[in-house]
C-alpha positions in Angstrom: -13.6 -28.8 -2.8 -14.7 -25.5 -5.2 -14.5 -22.4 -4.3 -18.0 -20.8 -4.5 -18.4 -16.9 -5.3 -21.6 -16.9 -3.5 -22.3 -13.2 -4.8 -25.9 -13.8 -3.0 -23.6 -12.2 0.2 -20.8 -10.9 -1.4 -19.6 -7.5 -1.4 -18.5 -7.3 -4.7 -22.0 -7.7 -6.2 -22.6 -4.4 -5.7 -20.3 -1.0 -5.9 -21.6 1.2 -3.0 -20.0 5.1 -3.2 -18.5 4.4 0.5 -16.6 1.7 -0.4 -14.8 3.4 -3.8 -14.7 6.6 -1.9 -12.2 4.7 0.7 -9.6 2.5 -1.4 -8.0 -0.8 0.4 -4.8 -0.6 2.4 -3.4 -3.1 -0.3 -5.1 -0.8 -3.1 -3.1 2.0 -1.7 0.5 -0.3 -1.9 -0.2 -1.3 -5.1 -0.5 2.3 -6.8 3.1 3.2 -4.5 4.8 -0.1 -5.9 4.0 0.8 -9.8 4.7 4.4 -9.1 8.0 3.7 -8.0 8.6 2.3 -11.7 6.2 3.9 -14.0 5.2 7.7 -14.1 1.9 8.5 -13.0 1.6 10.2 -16.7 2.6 6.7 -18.1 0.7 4.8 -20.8 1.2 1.8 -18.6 -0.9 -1.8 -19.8 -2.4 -2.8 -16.2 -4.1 -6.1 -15.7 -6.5 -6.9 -12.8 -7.1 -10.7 -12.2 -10.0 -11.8 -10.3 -11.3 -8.0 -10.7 -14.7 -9.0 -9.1 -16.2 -5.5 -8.8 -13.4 -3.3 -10.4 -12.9 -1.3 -7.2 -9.4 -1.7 -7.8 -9.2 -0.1 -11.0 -11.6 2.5 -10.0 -8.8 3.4 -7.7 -6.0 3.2 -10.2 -7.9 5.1 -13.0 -7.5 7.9 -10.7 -4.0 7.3 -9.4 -2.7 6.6 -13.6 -5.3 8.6 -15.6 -3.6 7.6 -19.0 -3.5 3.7 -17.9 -4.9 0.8 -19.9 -7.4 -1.1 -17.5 -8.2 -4.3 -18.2 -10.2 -6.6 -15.5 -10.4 -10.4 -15.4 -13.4 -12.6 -13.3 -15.1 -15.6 -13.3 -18.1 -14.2 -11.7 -20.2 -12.8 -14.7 -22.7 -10.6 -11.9 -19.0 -9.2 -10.5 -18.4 -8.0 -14.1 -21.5 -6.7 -14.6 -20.9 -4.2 -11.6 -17.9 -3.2 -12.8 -18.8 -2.8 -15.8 -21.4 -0.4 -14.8 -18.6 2.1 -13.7 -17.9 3.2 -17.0 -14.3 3.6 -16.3 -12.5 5.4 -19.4 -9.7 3.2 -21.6 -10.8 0.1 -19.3 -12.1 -3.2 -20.4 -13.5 -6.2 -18.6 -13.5 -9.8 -19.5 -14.6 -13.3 -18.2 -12.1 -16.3 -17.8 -10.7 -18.4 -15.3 -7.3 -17.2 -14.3 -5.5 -20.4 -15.2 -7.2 -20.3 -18.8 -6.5 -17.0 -19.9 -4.4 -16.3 -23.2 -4.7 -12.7 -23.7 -3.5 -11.3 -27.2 -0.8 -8.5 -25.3 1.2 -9.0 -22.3 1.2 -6.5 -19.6 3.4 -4.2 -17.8 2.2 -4.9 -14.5 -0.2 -8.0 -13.7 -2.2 -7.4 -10.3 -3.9 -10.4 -8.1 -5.7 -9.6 -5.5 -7.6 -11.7 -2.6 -7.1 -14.8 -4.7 -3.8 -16.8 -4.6 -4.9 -18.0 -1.0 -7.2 -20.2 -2.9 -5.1 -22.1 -4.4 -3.0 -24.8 -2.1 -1.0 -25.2 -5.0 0.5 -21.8 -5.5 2.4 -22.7 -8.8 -1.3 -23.2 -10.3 -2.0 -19.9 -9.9 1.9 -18.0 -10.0 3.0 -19.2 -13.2 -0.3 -18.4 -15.2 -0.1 -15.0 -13.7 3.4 -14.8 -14.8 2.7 -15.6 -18.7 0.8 -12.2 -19.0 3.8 -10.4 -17.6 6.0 -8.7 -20.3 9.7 -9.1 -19.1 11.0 -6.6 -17.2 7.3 -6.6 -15.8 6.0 -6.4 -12.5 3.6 -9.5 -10.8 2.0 -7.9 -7.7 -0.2 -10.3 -6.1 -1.3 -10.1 -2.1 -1.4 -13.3 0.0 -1.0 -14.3 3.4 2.6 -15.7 2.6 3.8 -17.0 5.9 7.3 -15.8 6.8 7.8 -19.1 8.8 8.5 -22.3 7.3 5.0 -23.7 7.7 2.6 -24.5 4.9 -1.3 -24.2 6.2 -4.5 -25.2 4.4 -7.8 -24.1 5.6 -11.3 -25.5 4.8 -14.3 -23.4 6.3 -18.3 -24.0 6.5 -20.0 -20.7 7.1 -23.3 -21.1 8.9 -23.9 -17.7 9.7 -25.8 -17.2 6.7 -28.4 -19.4 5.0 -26.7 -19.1 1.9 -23.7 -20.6 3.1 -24.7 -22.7 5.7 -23.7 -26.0 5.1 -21.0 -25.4 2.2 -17.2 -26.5 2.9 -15.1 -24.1 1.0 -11.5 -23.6 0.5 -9.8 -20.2 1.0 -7.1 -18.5 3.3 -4.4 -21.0 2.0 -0.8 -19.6 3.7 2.4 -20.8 1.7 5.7 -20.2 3.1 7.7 -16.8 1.7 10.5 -19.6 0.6 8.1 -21.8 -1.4 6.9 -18.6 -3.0 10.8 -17.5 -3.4 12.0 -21.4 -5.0 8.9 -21.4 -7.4 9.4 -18.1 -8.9 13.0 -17.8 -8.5 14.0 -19.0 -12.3 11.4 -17.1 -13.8 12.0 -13.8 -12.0 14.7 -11.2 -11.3 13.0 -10.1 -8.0 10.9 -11.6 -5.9 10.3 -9.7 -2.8 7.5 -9.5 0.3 5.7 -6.3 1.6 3.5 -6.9 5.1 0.3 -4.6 4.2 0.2 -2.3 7.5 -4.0 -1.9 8.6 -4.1 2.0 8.9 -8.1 1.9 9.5 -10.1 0.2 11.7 -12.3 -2.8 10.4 -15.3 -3.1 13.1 -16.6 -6.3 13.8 -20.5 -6.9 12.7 -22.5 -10.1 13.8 -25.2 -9.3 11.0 -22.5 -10.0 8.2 -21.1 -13.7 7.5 -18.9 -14.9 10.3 -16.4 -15.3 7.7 -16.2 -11.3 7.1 -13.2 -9.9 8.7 -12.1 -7.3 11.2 -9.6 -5.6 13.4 -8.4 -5.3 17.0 -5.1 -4.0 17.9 -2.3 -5.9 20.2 -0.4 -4.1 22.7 1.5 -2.0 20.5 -1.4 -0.4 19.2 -1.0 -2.2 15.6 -3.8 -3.6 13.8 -4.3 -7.0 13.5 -6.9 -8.8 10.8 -9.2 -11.3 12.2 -12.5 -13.3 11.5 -14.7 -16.2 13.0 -12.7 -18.2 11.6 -10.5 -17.2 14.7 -7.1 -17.1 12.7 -4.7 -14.0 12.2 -4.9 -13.1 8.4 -2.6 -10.2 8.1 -1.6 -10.3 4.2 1.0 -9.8 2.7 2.2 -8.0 -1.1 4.2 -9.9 -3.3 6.2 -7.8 -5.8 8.3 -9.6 -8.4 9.7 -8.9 -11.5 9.6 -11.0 -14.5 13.0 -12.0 -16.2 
């Protein structure tokens, strides 16, 4: 079963000034987890696989101002949005994640919204992992299930014409300790951040059913739902490369 982009209805096929004017929750972790190792000053070698629209490193170009951007996708209409934001000292290529072969290695390797593809996570950690340099940091979001309990999710979208009818794969949860044994002889640290909601998401019937939002629970925290009725409250995976 592929997984289909669908940039017809995708957010990413366009790069409205609302949406880089507010960076992700996760966006915001990722800058605190480099900064805590490199200098904001730093002529740091980032790498963003599965890019889509470059939001990300729209966000980081102004969080590391000396950085070296580089962007991965397999959507060629993601790249060409991205593309169009001229970001200084950043490039953007095509390639499937478990093809690429890049000529440098990287001080950190960033993958966002795209390991719960995979149901095999080892398909997607170790090529990840090969554009690390050692001593380098893989931070990759997920919703890694602190439980011992391994759950694959297929999905048709009918919501939308352009969906209606496709099965798709997505929202894959792998256990922390899978995770932990896969990556555990290749790195020197392998730890889990939960991504804490600090905005609210609000729930639209005109997007796809499969779009997410918020509601809180009785502490007042902010949980991460969609039609597809299930929690998806993600989860940052740091680990450093041996």
């Amino acid at each position: 079963m592929p997984y289909l982009n669908l940039p017809e209805i995708s957010p990413y096929s366009k790069a409205s000034p609302e949406r880089l004017s507010k960076p992700k929750e996760n966006f915001k972790l990722v800058a605190a987890l480099i900064s805590a190792i490199h200098p904001r000053e730093a002529d740091v070698a980032i790498a963003d696989v599965g890019c889509a629209n470059g939001e990300l490193l729209y966000f980081l170009r102004s969080v590391f101002p000396n950085a070296r951007l580089t962007g991965y996708d397999l959507e060629p209409k993601f790249l060409e949005v991205a593309r169009s934001l001229n970001l200084p000292n950043a490039h953007f290529r095509e390639g499937d994640l478990r093809e690429l072969r890049p000529a440098e290695h990287f001080d950190c390797v960033i993958c966002l919204g795209t390991v719960p593809i995979f149901q095999d996570p080892a398909e997607v950690m170790r090529p990840l992992l090969s554009m690390v340099k050692p001593g380098g940091l893989l931070l990759a979001d997920g919703l890694f299930n602190r439980y011992e309990c391994e759950v694959r999710v297929s999905f048709c979208d009918n919501s939308t014409s352009t969906s209606q009818g496709l099965w798709r794969t997505d929202f894959t949860q792998h256990s922390r300790t899978q995770i932990r044994t896969l990556l555990k002889p290749l790195c020197s640290r392998v730890e889990f951040r939960d991504i804490e909601m600090g905005v609210d998401i609000p729930k639209r019937d005109d997007r796809p059913h499969v779009n997410v939002w918020t509601f809180k629970d009785e502490s007042g925290r902010r949980l991460i739902t969609s039609g597809l009725n299930l929690l998806l409250n993600g989860t940052m995976l740091a680990a450093t490369r041996r």
